[in-house]
C-alpha positions in Angstrom: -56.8 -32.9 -75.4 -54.0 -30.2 -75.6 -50.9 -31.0 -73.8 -50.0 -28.5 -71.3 -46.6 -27.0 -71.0 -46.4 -28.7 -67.0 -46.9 -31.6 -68.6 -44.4 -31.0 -71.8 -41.5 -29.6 -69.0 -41.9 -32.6 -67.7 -41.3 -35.4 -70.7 -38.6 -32.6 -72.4 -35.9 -30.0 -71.9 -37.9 -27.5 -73.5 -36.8 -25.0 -75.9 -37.1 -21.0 -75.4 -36.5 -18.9 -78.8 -33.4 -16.5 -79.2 -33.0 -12.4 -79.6 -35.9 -10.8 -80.8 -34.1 -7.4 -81.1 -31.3 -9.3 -83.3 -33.5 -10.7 -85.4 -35.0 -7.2 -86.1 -31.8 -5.1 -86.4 -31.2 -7.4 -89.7 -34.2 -6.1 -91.3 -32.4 -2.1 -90.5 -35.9 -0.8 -90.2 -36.0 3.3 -91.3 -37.8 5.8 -88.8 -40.3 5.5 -91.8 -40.7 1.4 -91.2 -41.4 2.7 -87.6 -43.9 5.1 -88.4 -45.5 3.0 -91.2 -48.8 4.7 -92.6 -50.6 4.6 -89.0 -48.2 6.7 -87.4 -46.3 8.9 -90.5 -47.1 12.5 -88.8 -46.5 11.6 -85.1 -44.8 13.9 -83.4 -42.1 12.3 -81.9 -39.3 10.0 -83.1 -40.2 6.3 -83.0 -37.1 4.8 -85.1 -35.9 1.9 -81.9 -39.3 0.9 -80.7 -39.4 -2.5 -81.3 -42.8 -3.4 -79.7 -44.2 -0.8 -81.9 -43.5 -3.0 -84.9 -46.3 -5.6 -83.9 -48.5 -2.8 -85.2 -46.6 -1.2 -88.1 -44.1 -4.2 -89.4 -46.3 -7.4 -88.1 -44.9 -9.7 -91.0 -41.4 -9.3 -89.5 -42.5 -10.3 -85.9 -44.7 -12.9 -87.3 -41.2 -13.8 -89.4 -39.1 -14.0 -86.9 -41.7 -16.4 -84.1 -41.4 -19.1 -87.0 -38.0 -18.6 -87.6 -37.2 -20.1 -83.8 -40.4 -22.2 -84.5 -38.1 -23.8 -87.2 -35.4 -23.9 -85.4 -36.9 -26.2 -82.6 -38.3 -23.9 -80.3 -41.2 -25.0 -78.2 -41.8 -21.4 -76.8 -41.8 -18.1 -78.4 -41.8 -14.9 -76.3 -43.6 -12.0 -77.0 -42.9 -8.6 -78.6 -43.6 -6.9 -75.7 -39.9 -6.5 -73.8 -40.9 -2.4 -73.2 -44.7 -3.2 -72.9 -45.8 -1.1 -69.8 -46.6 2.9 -69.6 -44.0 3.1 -68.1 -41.4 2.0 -70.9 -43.8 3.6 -73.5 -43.5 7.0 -72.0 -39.9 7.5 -73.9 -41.8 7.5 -76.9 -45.1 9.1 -75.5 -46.9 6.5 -76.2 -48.7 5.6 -73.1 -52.0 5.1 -74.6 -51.4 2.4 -77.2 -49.8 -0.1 -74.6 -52.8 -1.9 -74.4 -52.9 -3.1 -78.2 -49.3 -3.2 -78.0 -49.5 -6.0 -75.7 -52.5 -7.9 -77.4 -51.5 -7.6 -80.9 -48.2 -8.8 -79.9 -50.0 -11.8 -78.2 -52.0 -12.4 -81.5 -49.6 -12.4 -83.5 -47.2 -15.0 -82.0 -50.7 -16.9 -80.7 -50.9 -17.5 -84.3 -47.8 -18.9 -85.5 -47.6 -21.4 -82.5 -50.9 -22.4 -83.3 -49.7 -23.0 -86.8 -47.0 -25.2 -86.0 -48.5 -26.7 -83.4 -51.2 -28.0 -86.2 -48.6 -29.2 -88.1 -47.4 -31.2 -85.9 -49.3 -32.0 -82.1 -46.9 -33.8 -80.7 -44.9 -31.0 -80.4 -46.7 -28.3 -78.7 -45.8 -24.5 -79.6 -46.1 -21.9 -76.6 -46.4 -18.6 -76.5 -44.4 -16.7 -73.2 -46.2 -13.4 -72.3 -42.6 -11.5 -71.9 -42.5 -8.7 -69.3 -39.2 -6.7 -69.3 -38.0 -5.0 -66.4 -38.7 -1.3 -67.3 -36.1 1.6 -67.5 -36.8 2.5 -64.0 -35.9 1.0 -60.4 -37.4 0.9 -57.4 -35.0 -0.4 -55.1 -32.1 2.7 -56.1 -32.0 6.5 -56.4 -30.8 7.3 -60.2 -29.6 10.6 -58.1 -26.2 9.8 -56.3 -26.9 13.4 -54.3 -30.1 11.8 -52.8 -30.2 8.2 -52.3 -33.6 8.5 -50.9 -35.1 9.7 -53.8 -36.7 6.9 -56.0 -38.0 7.5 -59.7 -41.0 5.2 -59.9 -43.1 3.5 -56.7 -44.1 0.3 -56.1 -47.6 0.8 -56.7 -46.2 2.6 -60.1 -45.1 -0.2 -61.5 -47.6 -2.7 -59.9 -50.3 -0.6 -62.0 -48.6 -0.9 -65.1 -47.4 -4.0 -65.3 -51.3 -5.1 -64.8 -52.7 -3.4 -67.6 -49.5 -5.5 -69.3 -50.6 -8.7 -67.9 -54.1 -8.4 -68.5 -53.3 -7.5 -72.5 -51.1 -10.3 -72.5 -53.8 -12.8 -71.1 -56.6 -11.3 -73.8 -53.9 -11.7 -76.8 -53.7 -15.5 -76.2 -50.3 -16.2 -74.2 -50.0 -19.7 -72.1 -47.6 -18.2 -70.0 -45.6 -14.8 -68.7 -42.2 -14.8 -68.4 -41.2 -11.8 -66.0 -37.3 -11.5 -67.4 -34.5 -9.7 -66.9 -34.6 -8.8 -63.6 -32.3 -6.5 -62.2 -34.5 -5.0 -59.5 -36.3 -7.8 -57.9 -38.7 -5.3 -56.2 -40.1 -4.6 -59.7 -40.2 -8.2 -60.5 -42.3 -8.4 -56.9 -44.2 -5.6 -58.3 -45.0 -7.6 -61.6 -46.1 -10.9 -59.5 -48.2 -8.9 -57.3 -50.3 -7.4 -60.7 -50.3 -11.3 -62.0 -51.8 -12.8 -59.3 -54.3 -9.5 -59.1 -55.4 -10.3 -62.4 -55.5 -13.9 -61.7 -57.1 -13.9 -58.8 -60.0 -11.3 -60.8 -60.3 -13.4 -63.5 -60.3 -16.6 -61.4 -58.0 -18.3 -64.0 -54.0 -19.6 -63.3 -51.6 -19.0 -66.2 -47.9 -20.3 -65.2 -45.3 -18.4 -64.8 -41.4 -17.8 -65.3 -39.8 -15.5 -63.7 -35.6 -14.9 -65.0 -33.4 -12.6 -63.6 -30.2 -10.9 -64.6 -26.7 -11.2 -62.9 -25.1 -8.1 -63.9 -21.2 -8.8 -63.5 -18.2 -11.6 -61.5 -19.9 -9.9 -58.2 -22.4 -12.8 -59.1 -24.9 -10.1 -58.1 -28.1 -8.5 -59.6 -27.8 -4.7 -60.3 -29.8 -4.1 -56.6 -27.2 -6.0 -54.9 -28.7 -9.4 -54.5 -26.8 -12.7 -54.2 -28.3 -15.9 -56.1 -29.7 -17.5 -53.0 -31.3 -14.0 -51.4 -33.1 -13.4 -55.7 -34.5 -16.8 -54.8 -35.7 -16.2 -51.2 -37.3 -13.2 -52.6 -39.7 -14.6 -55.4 -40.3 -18.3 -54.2 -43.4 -16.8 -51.9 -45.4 -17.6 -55.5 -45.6 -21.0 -57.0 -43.5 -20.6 -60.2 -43.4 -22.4 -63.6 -39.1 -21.6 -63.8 -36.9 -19.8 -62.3 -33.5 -18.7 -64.0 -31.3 -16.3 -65.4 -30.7 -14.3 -68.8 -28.9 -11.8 -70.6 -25.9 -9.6 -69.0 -23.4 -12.8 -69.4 -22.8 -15.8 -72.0 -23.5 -18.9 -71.3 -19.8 -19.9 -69.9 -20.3 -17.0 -67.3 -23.4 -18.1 -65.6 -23.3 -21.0 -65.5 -21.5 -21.3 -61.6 -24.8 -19.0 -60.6 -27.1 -21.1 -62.4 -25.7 -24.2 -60.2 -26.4 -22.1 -57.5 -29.3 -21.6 -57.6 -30.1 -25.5 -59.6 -28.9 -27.0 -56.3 -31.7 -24.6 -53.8 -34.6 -24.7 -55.7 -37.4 -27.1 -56.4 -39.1 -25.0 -59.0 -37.9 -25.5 -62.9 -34.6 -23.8 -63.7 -34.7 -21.8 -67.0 -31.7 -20.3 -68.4 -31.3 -18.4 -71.4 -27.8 -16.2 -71.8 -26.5 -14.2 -74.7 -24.4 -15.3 -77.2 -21.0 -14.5 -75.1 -20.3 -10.8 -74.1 -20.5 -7.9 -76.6 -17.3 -6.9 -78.3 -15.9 -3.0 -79.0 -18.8 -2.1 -81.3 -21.4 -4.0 -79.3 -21.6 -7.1 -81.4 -22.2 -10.6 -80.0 -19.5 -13.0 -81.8 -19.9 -16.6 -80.2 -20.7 -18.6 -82.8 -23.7 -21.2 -82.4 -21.4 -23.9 -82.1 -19.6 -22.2 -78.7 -22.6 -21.4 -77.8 -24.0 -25.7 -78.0 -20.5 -26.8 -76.0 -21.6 -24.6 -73.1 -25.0 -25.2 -73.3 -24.3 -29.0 -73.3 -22.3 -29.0 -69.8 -25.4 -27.3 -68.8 -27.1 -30.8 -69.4 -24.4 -32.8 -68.3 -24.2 -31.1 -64.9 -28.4 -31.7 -64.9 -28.9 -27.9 -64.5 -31.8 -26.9 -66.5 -35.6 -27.5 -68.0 -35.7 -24.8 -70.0 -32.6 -23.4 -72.6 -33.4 -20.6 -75.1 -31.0 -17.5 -76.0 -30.6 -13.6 -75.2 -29.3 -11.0 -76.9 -27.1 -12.0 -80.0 -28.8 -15.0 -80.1 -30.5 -16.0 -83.2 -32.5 -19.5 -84.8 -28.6 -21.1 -85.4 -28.0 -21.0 -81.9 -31.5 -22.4 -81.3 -31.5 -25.0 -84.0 -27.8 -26.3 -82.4 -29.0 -26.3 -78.6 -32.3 -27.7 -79.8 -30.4 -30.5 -81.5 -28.0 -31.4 -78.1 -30.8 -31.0 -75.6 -32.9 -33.8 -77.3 -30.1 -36.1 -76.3 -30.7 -35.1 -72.5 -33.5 -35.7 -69.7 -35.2 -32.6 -68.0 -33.3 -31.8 -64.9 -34.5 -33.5 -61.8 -35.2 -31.2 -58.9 -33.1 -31.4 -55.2 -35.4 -32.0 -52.6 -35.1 -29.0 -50.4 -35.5 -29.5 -47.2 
């Protein structure tokens, strides 16, 4: 019988992969490694869509899930960051976001399943992952009229299903909902889940991981910790945590936040440090273990992985110091 990942969150810290996107930028792609043969006469750039390479470069992605699968990772996340119509539209692609998704799905389906094989005891999983679009629904993007609102609710509810349901069909065991800076389109993508899960009368669990933007300890909509918790506890959750925007130092005061209020799983995975002049990430794997490892010693988290600048060295070293640690033990709230 196949171990579920409630049941492996609860025996392990468990172990979320790094950067996709810095993995990819090593391979320095061409607009023509974009196109590949499929797509050589579109008519519109394509060099920078990354969830495009599932379909024209799927040995890299394929490359890269068993690089972190090497490295200790128990879950992979999907190639599917920009994954909605909405995200696809900058390229005109709006019709292919369906494959997108599955193929995506497949392809890391596949090299969890081959690790897993090689060794059951230590499950591989595969997180559906759902980015947060280039749109928000909470803000005007027009400071003359802050009425005005670029997508809708029902918008983004609509595309994040057709998302989901790809996601389900390719073979995920979970969605990860990440990098939140608008929690209303994080409501909008729980509302499409539970649509689809409700149609399909089947549960998948769910993480949802959100994004504090800057020392305001705020997301980019203006929520605290405590309010971005109020607002997406009405769902029973798999994790909740935070990624990107800061290094691990950084967030960790908001992850005790919100450790200390919740009941659900904390997940937390940060970039490797902030970005230097040219946009670079330079904390080394090693920096990157020390902080991790007062994560475990101050019993904050279930699940650790990395964000941008992250790669499988930062995995491998927060892999081998969270081995040493029991899963974090939930408050009870009362």
């Amino acid at each position: 019988m196949a171990i579920t990942i409630q049941e492996a969150i609860k025996k392990n810290i468990l172990i979320l992969d790094g950067a996709m996107g810095t993995m990819l930028q090593r391979y320095n792609f061409s607009e023509e490694d974009f196109r590949g043969e499929r797509f050589k006469d579109f008519l519109h750039p394509l060099k920078g869509n990354n969830d495009l390479l599932s379909l024209t470069q799927p040995q890299a992605i394929r490359a890269v899930h068993a690089a972190y699968f090497e490295a200790g990772a128990d879950i992979v996340e999907t190639n599917t960051f920009s994954g909605t119509t909405i995200g696809m539209a900058d390229y005109h692609m709006e019709d292919l976001v369906y494959e997108l998704n599955y193929e995506s799905a497949k392809i890391a389906r596949q090299v969890a399943d081959e690790f897993t094989a090689k060794n059951p005891e230590k499950p591989r999983f595969v997180a559906g992952s759902i980015g947060p679009t280039n749109r928000t629904a909470s803000m005007s993007p027009d400071v003359n009229d802050p009425g005005y609102r670029a997508v809708t609710f029902d918008d983004l509810r609509i595309a994040y299903k057709e998302q989901v349901e790809a996601l389900m069909d390719g073979g995920c065991d979970l969605l990860l909902v990440e990098t939140i800076f608008d929690t209303l389109n994080a409501k909008a993508a729980l509302f499409a889940i539970e649509e689809v899960k409700e149609e399909r009368n089947l549960d998948i669990p769910i993480m949802v991981s959100g994004t504090i933007t800057d020392a305001s300890g705020r997301t980019l909509s203006g929520q605290t910790v405590e309010a971005f918790l109020i607002s997406v506890s009405h769902i029973p959750l798999l994790s909740v945590g935070f990624n990107c925007a800061l290094g691990a130092d950084l967030l960790k005061p908001y992850l005790k936040t919100l450790a200390h209020n919740t009941s659900f799983n904390v997940s937390a995975h940060p970039n490797a440090g902030l970005p230097n002049a040219f946009g670079q990430y330079d904390e080394t794997p090693e920096q990157t273990q020390a902080f991790i490892k007062e994560y475990l010693e101050d019993n904050l988290i279930n699940i650790i992985g990395g964000c941008c600048g992250t790669t499988p060295d930062h995995i491998r070293l927060m892999a081998e110091v969270a081995k040493d640690y029991k899963p974090r033990v939930a408050p009870v709230i009362a």
